[in-house]
C-alpha positions in Angstrom: 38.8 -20.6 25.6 35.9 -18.6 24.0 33.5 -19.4 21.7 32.7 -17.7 18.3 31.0 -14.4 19.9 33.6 -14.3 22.8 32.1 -15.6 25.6 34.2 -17.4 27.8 32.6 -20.5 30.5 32.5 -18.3 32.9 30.3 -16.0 31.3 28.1 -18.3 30.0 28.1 -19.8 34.0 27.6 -16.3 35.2 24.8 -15.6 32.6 23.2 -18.4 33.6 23.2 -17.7 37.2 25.1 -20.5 37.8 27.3 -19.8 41.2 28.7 -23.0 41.5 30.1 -22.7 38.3 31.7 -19.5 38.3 32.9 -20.4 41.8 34.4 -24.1 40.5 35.8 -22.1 37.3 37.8 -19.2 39.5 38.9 -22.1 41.7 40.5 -23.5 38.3 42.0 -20.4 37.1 39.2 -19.0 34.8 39.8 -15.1 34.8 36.7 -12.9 34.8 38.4 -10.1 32.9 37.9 -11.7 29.6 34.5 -10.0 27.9 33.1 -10.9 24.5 34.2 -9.3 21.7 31.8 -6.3 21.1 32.9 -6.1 17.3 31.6 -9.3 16.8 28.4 -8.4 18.3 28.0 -5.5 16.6 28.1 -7.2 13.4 26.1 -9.5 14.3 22.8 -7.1 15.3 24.1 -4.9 12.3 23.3 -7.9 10.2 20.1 -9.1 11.8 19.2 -5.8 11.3 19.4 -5.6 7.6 18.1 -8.7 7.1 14.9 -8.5 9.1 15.0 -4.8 7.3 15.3 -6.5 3.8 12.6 -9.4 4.5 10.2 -6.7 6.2 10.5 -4.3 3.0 10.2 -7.5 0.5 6.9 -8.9 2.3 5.3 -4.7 2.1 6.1 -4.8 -1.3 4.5 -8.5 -1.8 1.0 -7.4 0.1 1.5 -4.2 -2.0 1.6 -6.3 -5.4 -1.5 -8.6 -4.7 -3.5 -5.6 -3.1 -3.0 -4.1 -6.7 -3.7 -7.6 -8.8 -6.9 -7.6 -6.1 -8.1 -4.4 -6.9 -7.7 -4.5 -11.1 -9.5 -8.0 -10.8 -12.3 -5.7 -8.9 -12.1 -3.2 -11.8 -11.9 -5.2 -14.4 -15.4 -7.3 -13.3 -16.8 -4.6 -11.9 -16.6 -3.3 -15.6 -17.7 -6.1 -17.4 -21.1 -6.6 -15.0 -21.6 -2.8 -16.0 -21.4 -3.7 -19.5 -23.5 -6.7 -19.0 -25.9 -4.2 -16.9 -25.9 -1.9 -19.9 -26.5 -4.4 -22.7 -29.4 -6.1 -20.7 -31.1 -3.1 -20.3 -30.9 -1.9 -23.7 -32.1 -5.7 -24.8 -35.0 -5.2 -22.1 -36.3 -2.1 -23.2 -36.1 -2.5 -26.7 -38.3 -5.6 -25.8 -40.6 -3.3 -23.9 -40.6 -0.6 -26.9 -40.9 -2.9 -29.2 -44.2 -4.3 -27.5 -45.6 -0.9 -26.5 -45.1 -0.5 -30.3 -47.1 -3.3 -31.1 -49.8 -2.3 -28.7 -50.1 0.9 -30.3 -50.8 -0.2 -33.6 
């Protein structure tokens, strides 16, 4: 009897440590000469594998995404307090022109 990757009581007993099982299964006929089947775990890791490959890859390309949404949110304020900068200053000087102006005269 094995289970779905192969193993066998007594390797599960044996993998465990578990003398007094392996020694109760031999008693009953268990034979240690069954092994796992490797194709199975093959498959298995192969597939692990991709998936944490696939999830890895996705969550790069997620940070990737909001790093760029972060930085053209940056940009794009960073541009509009310039503009803001720019249309202040023009308003203060013409304010200090214009009074220097009226000073004058």
């Amino acid at each position: 009897m094995q289970d779905n990757g192969g193993w066998t009581p007594i390797v599960w007993a044996a993998e465990h440590r578990n003398i007094d099982a392996v020694q109760y299964l031999l008693s009953k006929g268990a034979d240690p000469r069954i092994c796992d089947d490797v194709r199975i775990r093959i498959v298995m890791d192969l597939f692990l594998l991709l998936f944490f490959t696939v999830y890895y890859l996705l969550c790069l390309v997620l940070f990737l995404l909001l790093m760029r949404a972060m930085i053209m949110v940056i940009v794009t304020i960073t541009k509009r307090m310039f503009i803001f900068y720019v249309t202040c200053s023009k308003a203060i000087l013409r304010v200090h022109w214009g009074h220097l102006n009226e000073c004058r005269l």
